[in-house]
N, C-alpha and C positions, 0 to 999 in steps of 0.2 A: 417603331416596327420591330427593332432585331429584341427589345426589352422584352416585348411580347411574345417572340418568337422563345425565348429563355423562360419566361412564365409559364408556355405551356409545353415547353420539349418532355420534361419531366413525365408528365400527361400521358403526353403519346409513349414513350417506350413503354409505362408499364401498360398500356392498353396493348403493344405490342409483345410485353412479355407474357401477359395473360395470356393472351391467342396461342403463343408460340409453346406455354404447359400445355394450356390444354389441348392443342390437336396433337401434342407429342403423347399426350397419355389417354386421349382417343387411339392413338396407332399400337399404344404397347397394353394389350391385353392382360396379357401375364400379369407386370405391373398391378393394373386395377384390382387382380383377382389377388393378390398380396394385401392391398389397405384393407380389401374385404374378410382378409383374414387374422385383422389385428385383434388381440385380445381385449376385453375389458380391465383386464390389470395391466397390460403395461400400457393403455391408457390412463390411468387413474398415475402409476408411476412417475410419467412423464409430466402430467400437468402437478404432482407435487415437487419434483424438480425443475422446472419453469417458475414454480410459484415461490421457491426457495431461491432462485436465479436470482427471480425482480427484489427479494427479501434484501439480499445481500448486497444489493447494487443502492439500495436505498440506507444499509448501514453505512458504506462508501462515502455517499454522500454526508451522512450526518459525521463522519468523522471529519469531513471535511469543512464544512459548516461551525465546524466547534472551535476549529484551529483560530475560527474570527468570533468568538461569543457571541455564533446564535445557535440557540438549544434546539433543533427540531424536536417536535412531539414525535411518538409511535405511529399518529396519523400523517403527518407533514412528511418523514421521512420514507415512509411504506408507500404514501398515495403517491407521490411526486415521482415514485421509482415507476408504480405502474403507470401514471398520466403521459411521462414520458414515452414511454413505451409503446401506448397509444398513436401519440402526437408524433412519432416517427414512425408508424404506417400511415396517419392519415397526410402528412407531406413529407416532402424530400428533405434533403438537405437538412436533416437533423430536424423539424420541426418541435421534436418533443423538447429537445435541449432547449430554446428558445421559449418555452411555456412553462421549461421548469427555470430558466434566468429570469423570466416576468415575474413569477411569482416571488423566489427570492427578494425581487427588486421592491416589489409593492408589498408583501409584508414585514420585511426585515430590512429594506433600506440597504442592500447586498449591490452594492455596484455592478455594472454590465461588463465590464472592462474588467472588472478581479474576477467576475465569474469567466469569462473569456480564460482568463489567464490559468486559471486554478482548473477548467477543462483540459485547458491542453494537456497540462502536468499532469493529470492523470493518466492520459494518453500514457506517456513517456513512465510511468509505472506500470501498468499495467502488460505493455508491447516488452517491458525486461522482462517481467516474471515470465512471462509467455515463450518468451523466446529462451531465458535457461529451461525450463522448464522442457518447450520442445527438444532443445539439443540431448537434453538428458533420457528423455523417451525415445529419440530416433538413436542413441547410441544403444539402448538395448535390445534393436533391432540388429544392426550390424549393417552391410551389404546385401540383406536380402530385402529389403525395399527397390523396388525401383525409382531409379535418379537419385539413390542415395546422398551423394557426393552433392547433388544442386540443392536438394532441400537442406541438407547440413550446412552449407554455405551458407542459405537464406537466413535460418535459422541463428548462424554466428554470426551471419553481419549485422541483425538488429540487433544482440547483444553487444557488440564492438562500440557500434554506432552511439546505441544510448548512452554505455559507459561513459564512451570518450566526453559525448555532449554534459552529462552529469557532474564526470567527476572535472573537466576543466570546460567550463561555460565561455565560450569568446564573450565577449561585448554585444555582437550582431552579426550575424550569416550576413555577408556582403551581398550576398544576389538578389532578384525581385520578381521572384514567383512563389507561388501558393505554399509552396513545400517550407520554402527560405520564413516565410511570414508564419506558418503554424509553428515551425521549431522557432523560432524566436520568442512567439508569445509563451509557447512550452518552458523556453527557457526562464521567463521572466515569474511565472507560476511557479517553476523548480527554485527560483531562488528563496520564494516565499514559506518552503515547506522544507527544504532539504537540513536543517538546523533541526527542525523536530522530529529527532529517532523516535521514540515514540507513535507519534504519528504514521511515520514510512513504515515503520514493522507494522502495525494493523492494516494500512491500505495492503502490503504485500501479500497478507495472511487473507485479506479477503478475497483478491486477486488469486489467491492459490485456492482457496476456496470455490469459488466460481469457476474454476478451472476446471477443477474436477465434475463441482455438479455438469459442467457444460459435457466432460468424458462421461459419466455416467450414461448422460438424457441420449445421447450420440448409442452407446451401448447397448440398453436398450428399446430403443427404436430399429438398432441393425437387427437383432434379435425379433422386435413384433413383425418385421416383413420377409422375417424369414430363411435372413441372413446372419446369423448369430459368428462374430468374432469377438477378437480377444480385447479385453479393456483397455490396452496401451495402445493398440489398433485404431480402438475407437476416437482413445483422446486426443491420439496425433489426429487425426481428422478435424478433430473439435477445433484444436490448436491452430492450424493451417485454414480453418475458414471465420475465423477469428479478425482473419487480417480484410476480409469481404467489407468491413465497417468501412475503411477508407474512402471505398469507394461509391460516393455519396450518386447514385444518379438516380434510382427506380427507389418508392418508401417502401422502410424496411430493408433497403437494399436487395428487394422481391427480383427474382431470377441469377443476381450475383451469389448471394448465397449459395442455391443450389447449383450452378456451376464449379463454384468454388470446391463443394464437399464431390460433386460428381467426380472430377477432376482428384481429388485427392483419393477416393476410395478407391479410380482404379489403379493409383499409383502403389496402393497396399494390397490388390488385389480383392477386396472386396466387391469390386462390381462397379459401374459407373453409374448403370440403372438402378442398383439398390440404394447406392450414395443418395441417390434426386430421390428416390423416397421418403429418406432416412429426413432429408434436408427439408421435405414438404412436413412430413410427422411433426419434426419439432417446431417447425414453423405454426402449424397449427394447434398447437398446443403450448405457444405464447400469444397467440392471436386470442385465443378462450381467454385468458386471462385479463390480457389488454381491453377487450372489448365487453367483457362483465365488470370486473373489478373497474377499469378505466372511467366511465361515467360516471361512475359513481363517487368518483375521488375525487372527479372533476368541480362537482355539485359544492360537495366536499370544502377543499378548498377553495374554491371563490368564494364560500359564504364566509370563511376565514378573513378573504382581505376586504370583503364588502364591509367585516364587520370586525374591523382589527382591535376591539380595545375588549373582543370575548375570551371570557375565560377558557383555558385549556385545562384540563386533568391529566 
């Protein structure tokens, strides 16, 4: 009974997060009359920066992929970026991630437990870049952010935190909850990668890449509804709902997210109600992508491992 009860919690809140948009943006007029005045260009904008997103998320991978000699094609490493993408709105709990460990498994023979491991470490790349990265954008704000002081703290503690875990690895986090078991398998990926500089400088460069495109799409979208700030405005935003992944409960992490950016915009004064647009915009306009490109990639590869001894060009 309670296994069931965990199969379908997930269900219920995002039926719950739905209801809870949509009569929020039945009650705000204004709002509606905002998406009604989005442009055609910065739509088109936005879905080539989502589409350049998922691009780079899937070089990510393949750089990853290489470190154990297997070559992904331009189809395997592009479609697997969008599949996933997919397969984490269509379930919780990272679904996509899981469709893209299958496939590794069944056509390259990629172990579950090294993909596990080599996940995590990613993690733990990508939350440094992010975090010097924030520190360095909310210092050249100053004091005139609100909660200055807590979001720089937040900010330096993941940078402190990863260092430390990086640069001296214990053995094993002695404790026995979810956090102690992600950083431990984190750690056990970092030991597998952290020897090849090589490697770490291009996962960082993509990580700062993706950064930005994520400041730019953020920029904008404040801009298409009407709300036009400044681009280091925007990326702290970006930055700060960044960390929304964590928290695995609704696919897509649908309602966290826009919480998240709501919540940050009006700490820069942008708006709360403009943030939860800003946060819907780009949402949907990786959704487009997901759910065009997505099947089709899908198709795609299965026929790859239905039919593993096909040639690739």
């Amino acid at each position: 009974m309670q296994t069931k009860r965990k199969k379908y919690w997930p269900i219920v809140v995002t039926v719950l997060t739905l209801v809870i948009i949509g009569l929020y943006l039945r009650s705000q007029h204004q709002l509606l009359k905002s998406l009604e005045q989005i442009s055609f260009v910065a739509i088109v904008y936005l879905l080539a920066l989502q589409l350049s997103f998922m691009a780079v998320n899937g070089l990510f991978l393949r750089e990853f992929a290489a470190k154990f000699e297997i070559h992904l094609t331009l189809k395997e490493w592009f479609g697997l970026s969008v599949v996933t993408t997919m397969g984490n709105y269509i379930t919780p709990l990272s679904g996509g991630m899981i469709a893209r460990a299958a496939y590794l498994k069944q056509k390259h023979a990629f172990p579950y437990a090294q993909f596990a491991t080599l996940l995590a470490s990613n993690y733990l790349v990508n939350f440094w870049v992010i975090g010097v990265v924030g520190l360095l954008v909310l210092l050249t704000f100053g004091e005139t952010v609100s909660a200055f002081w807590q979001v720089l703290v937040f900010f330096a503690a993941i940078v402190v935190v990863i260092s430390t875990l990086i640069l001296f690895p214990p053995k094993r986090l002695p404790w026995d909850n979810r956090v102690a078991q992600v950083l431990n398998t984190s750690l056990v990926g970092w030991g597998l990668i952290k020897s090849d500089l090589l490697l770490l400088a291009k996962l960082a460069i993509y990580t700062l890449v993706n950064i930005l495109l994520s400041g730019l799409s953020f920029w904008v979208a404040y801009d298409a509804v009407g709300s036009p700030t400044s681009f280091r405005a925007a990326l702290l935003v970006s930055l700060l709902a960044s960390f929304s992944i964590l928290i695995k409960v609704t696919p897509g992490n649908l309602g966290i997210q826009e919480a998240v950016v709501s919540l940050s915009s009006g700490l820069l004064g942008t708006g709360v109600e403009q943030g939860f647009l800003v946060a819907l915009l780009i949402r949907a306009a990786t959704l487009a992508w997901a759910f065009t490109l997505g099947p089709v990639f899908s198709l795609l590869l299965t026929q790859k491992v239905i039919e593993p001894n096909g040639e690739e060009s």
